[in-house]
N, C-alpha and C positions, 0 to 999 in steps of 0.2 A: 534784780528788779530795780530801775527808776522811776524816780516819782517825777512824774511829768510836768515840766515849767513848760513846753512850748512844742509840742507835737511835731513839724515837721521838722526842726531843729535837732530835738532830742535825737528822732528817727534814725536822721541821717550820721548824728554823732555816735550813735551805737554801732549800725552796721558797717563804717564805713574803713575800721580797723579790723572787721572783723571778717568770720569763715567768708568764704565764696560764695555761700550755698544760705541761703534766707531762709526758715519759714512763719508766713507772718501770719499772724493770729490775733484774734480780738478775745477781750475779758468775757466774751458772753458765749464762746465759742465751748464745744463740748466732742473729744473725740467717741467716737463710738465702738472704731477696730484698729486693731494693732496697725500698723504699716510700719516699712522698714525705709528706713532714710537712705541706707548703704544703695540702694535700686532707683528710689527716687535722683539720688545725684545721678547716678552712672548713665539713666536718661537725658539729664541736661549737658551731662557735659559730652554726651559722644551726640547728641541732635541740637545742633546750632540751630535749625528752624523751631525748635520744641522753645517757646515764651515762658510756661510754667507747669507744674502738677499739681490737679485740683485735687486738697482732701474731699470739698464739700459735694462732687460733683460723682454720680455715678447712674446704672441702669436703672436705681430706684428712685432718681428724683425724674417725677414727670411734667409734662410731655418729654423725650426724649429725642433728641436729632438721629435721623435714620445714617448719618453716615459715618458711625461711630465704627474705628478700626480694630480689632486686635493688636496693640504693640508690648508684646513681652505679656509681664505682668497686669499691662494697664490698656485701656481704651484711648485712643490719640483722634482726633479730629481737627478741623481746618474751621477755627473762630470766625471766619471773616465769611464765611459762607453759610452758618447758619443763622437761622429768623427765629428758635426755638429759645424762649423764655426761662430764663436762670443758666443757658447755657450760649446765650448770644454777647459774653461780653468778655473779656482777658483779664482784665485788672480787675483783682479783688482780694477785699486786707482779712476777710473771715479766715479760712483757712487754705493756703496756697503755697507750694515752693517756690522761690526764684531764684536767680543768678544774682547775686549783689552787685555786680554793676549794671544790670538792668535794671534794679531797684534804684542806685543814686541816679541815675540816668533821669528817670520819673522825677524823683524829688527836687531833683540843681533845676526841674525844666518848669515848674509849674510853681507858684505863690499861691500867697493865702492858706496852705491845707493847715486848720485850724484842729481837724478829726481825723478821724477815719474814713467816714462818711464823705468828707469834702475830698480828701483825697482819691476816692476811689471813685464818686462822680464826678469830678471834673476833668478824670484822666479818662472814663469811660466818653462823656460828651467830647472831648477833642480827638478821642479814637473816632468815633461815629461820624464825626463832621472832616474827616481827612487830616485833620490840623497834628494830629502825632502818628507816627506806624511804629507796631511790635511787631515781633515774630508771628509769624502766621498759629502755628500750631501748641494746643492744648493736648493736656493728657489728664487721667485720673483713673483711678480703679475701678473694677465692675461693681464695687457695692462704694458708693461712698463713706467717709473717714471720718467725719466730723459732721456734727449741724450747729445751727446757731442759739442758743435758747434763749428767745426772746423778753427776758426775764431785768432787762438794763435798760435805765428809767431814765437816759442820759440822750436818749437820740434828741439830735438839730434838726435834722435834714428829710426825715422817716418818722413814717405813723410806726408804733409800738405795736405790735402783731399780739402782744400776751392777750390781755386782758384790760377790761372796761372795769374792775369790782377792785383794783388795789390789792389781788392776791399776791402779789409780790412786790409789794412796798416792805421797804426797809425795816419800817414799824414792825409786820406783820412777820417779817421773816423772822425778826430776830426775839420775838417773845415763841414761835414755834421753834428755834434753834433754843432757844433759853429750857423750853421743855422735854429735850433730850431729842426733837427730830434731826432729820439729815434729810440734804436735797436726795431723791430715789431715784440714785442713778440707773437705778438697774429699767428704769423707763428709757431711759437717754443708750443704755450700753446695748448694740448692736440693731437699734431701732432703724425700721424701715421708712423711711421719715421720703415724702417723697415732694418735698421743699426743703429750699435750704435752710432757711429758718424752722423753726415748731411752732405749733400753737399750743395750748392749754391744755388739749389730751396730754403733750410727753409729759408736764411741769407735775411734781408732789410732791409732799414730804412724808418719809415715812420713821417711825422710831429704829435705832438702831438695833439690829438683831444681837442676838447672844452666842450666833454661832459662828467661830470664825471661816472667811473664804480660804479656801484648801485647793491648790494646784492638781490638778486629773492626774491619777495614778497609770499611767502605760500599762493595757494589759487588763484592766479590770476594768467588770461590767457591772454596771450598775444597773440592778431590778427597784423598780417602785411600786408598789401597792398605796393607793391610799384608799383607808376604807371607813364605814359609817354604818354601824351595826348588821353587820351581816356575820354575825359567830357561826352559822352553822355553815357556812362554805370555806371560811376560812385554815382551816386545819389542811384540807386537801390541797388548796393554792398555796399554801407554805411547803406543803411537803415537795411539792413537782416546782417549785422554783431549786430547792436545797439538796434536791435528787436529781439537780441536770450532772450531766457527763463532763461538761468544764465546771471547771469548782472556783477558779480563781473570779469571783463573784462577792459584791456586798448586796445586801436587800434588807430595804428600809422598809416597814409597814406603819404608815401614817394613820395613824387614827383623827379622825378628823372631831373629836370632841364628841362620840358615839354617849348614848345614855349605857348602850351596855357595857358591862364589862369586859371589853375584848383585851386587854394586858393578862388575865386569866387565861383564857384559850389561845394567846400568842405563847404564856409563859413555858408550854413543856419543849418550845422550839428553841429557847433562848441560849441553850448549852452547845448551840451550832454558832461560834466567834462572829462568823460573817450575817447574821441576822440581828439588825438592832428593831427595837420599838419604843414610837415616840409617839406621845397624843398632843394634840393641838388643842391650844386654849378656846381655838372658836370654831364655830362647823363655819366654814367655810362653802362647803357643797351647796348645804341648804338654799343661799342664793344664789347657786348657779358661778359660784365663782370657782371653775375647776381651772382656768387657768391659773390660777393664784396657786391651787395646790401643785399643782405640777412646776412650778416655780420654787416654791417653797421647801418641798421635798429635793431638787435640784441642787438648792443651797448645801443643803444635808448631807450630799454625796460627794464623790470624787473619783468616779470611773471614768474611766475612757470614750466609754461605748458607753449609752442608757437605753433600757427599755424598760413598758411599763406593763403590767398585768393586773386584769382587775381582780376586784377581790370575791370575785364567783370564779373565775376564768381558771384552768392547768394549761403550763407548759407542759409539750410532752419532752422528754428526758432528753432528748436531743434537740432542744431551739435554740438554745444560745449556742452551742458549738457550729451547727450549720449555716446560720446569720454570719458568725466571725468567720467563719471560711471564705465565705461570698464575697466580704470585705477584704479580707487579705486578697483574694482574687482582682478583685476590682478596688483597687485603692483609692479612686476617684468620687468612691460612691459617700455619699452625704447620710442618706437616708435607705435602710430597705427593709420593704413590706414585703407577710408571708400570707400565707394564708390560711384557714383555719375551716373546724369544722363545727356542727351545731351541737350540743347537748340540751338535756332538758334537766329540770331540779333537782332530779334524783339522777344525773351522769350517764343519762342512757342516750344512745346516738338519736337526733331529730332530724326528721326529712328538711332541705332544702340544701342549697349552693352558697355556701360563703367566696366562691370564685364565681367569676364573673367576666367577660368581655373586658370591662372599662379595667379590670387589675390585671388582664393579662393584655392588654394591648396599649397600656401609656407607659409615655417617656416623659421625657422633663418638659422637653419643648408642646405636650397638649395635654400635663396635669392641671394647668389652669382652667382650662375651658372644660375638663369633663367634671375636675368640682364645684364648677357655677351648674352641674347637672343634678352631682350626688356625692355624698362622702362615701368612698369605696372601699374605705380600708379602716379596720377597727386599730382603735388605742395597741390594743396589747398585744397585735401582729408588728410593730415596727420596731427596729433598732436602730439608733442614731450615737451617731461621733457630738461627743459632749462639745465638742471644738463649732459644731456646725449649729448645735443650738444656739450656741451662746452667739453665732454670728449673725445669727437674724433677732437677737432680744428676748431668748430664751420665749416661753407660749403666753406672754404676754400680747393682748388684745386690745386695751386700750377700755376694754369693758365687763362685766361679769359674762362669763360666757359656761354657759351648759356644756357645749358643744367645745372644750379646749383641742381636742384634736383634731377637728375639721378646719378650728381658724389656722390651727399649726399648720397641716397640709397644703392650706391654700395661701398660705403665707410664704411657704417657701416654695411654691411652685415656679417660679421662671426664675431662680437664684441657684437653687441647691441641685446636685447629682441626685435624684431617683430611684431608687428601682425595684421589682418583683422578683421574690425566688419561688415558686411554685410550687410550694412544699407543705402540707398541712401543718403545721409545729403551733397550733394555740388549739384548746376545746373550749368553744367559745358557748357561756350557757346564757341561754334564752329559759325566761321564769315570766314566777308574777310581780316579783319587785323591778324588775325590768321592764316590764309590759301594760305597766300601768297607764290609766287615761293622762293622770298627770304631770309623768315622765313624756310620753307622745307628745303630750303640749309644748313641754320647755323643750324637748327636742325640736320639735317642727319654727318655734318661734328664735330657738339659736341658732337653727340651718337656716333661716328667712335671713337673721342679721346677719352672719357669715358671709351667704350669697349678694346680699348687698355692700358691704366692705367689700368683699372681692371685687365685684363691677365698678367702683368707684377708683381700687386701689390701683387697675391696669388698666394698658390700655389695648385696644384693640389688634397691635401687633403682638403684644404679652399674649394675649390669648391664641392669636394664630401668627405666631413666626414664620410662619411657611410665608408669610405676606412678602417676605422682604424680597423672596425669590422672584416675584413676580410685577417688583418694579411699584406695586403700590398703586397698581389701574383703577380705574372707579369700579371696573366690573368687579374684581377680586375683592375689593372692601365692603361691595354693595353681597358679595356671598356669604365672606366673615360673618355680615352683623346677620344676615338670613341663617346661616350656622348657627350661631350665637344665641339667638333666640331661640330657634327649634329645640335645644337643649339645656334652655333652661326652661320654658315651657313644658316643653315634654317632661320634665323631674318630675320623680317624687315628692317632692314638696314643691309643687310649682310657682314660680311669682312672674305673675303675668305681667303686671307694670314695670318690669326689666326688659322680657320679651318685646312689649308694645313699645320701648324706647329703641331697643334693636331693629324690630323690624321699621320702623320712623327713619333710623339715619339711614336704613341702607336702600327705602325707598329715595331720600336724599340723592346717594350717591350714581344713583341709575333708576328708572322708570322699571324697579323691579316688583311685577303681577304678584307673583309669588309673594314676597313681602306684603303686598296692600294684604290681602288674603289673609295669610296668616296672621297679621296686626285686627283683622277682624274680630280672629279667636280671642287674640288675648284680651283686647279692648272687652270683650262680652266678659272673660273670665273675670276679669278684674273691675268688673260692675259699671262698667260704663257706658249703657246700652245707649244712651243719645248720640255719641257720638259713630257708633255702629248703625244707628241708624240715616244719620246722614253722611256717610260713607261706603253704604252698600250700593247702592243705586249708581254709581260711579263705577264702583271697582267693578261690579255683575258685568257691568256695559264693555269694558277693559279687558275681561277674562277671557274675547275671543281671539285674542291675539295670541294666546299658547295654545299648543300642541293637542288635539283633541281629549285623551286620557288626560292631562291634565286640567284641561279648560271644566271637564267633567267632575271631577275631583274639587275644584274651585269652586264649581257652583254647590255642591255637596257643604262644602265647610261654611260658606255664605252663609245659604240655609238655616246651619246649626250657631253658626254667629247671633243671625235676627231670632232665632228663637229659643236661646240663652238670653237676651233680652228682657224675654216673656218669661223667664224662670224656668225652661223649659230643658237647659243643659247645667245638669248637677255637679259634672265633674267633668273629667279629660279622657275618662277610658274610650269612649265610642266618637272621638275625635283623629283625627289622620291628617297630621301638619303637609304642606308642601314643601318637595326638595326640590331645590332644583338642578337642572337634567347635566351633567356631565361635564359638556361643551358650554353653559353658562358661562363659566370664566378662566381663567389660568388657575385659579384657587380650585374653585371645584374639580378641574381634570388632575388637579396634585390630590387631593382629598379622595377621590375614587366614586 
């Protein structure tokens, strides 16, 4: 470490006896995933065209340039040809590799760099203006490596992205560091951060835990239960975790600060080594903070593989062994989901389908877009590589969330491997503590926030990759957002004001009927009859320019649009969205 007299001086007096191989970083920088230097050099030094490798730069910071390549490990593109925002510029001191003589090169050429800041604008303006040329070509990982935390009170040249309230003034820090807190890294470590910078969601402080971080044990699976007064299911959920066929297993039963005594009806299980139990100082649940427990209880372990199971729910005797087969099978897989069947309070089989279309027919490339429909797949059907959680930020959400495995799911949807084994291995019980009115609530109001973080988080090719195949025409975009809509609409918990934004751009992107239309429905569901009413009159007039059965169909949903206005359409069941026909676009002839 030097203490710095004179920035481009200093700079150049460090590296310029030093390695070959640079990587230059800022004090406010924060890595998030491992990467290996050994692969980053061996790229610069055999691609004389390759300028540098971005940590901060990856699939998750958005917008993204559609002509991102596969090279090896990382994603390579041509700088000079993109217009897309955080990724249209070469030079940057956050977090990047270089050549060290590409770096004095910079420095002997330009005066004044008093910062960082002036350094890396004044060499990006005389890139722009022709006055310098780099190497054509960038690279960076599929998930980026680092973000910036905007938490450094020192900028010249840049507005401070934190905050307006002096949350992270010196002051304030150091009387919360004086009371035993620590920055919360576990916000910052494998965050989906989709700028380079953060704002205010990653930044907090939390007290330092009592339990130390422990390396993943190879081989061992990690069961979770966290539970909140439910002693009379609990006995049966312990035994069918502790009675599966692979044994090499820990399983933690989180008490989440229960009034009952559940350390009582955990205790005649305690003489089983690989069963620990530990109660939490706070309910946690109660506000909806289930991603925190699932985090928490994370800390706690150190298996390989995690799954969780609720604390009503049995594994039947063979699910953890058929999950790790799958996976030794398919080495590449990240996440897999099984499927299950229903019970009722008293363990007797209940009619309905815990499988379904949408779990047996996604991949990774359209789990985005069918969970802006519906969460498909329960908690304690999944098993996941502790490696893969931790790369996306473990089920952290940014917020109290009811719903922690639906944001999990959609969280890692266009990042992570996938997949369905088809195999019933959970009894999943359906009761009345489950089925309560004000469970239905926090559920339906945690799948509303979910589905909107999702819409927010991606973008329209996220949701439908198939787009890239097709060149990215207006008809194909203008189908997307027509898709896109019809299923979130169509949901279970419907949110029309997502819909009515979808079907908006992709009347935008082409003069598509079927959108006005369908933007009717949602418009009415989501109470905004003025503007359905001056919008019928138009679209009715419009709707003879499709195909007869549909022009028919169109005037049908018109209809029930103006007379959901009048309070007259209660819900969605007796509603019939428009698709449209096949030959619409290159998108829809791929879609079927």
């Amino acid at each position: 470490m030097v203490e710095e007299q004179s920035f481009q001086a200093d700079f150049i007096r460090i590296i310029e006896n030093g390695p070959p191989y640079v990587l230059v970083g800022c004090d406010d920088v924060f890595f998030t995933r491992p990467f290996d230097p050994a692969e980053i050099i061996d790229a610069l030094a055999t691609d004389s065209e390759l300028f540098a490798v971005s940590l901060r730069l990856g699939r998750n910071i958005r917008p993204m340039p559609a002509s991102l390549e596969a090279y090896g490990p990382f994603l390579r593109f041509d700088w000079r040809h993109c217009r897309v925002p955080q990724w249209n510029y070469p030079f940057d001191v956050s977090a990047s590799v270089y050549r060290r003589d590409d770096l004095l090169r910079i420095l002997r050429e330009f005066s004044n760099l008093r910062t960082p800041n002036f350094l890396e604008g004044n060499v990006a303006q005389a890139i722009e203006h022709g006055a310098y040329a780099v190497k054509p070509g960038l690279a960076c990982y599929p998930l980026s490596r680092s973000l910036t935390l905007t938490i450094n009170r020192v900028q010249e040249t840049h507005q401070n992205l934190f905050d307006n309230a002096n949350l992270s003034s010196p002051e304030q820090l150091q009387a919360a560091f004086d009371q035993g807190s620590v920055l919360d890294t576990e916000r910052f470590a494998g965050a989906l951060n989709h700028h380079i910078h953060t704002d205010s969601r990653y930044f907090g402080l939390r007290q330092l835990t009592e339990y130390p971080v422990r390396e993943p044990v190879p081989g061992l699976v990690t069961v979770i239960c966290y539970t909140y007064n439910r002693s009379q299911y609990l006995p049966k959920m312990i035994a069918s975790v502790l009675g599966q066929d692979y044994t090499n297993i820990e399983f933690l039963v989180y008490d989440d600060c229960s009034t009952e005594d559940l350390a009582a009806v955990v205790a005649p299980f305690l003489s089983d080594p690989r069963l620990r139990f530990i109660k939490g100082e706070y309910n946690l649940g109660g506000s909806g903070a289930f991603d925190q427990l699932c985090d928490i209880c994370l800390e706690l372990t150190r298996g390989e593989f995690v799954c969780f199971v609720g604390d009503d729910d049995i594994f039947v005797p063979h699910k953890i062994s058929r999950q790790l087969a799958y996976f030794a099978e398919h080495p590449k897989t990240d996440a897999l989901f099984c499927d299950a069947r229903f019970i009722d309070a008293k363990g007797r089989p209940r009619k309905g389908e815990f499988r379904n279309a949408v779990a047996l027919g996604f991949s990774s490339a359209n789990l985005a877009r069918l969970q802006l429909h519906n969460n498909s797949f329960a908690h304690p059907c999944v098993m996941m590589r502790r490696s893969s959680i931790k790369l996306v930020g473990g089920f952290a959400c940014g917020k109290a969330s009811f719903c922690a495995d639906y944001h999990m799911w959609s969280k890692i949807a266009p990042f992570l491997n996938v997949a369905f084994l088809d195999e019933k291995l959970v009894a999943y019980r359906i009761h009345g503590g489950n089925e309560s009115l004000a469970k239905v609530h926090m559920c339906r109001q945690s799948t509303l926030d979910c589905k909107f973080d999702l819409y927010k988080r991606f973008t329209i090719y996220d949701f439908f990759p198939e787009l890239y195949a097709t060149n990215c025409d207006a008809a194909s975009l203008s189908s997307a957002f027509v898709e896109l809509g019809n299923l979130i609409l169509g949901a279970p918990f419907s949110y029309p004001a997502l819909a009515a934004h979808c079907y908006e751009i992709a009347s935008r992107h082409r003069g598509n009927q079927v959108a006005r239309v369908n933007g009717l429905i949602a418009l009415a569901l989501d109470g905004r009859g003025q503007e359905v009413r001056l919008k019928a009159p138009a679209i009715l007039a419009a709707v003879t320019g499709l195909p007869d059965a549909q022009a028919d169909a169109a005037r049908v949903l018109i209809g029930q649009a103006l007379s959901a206005t009048r309070g007259k359409l209660d819900n969605f069941k007796n509603v019939r969205l428009l698709r449209e026909s096949p030959n619409a676009s290159a998108l829809r002839r791929m879609l079927g």
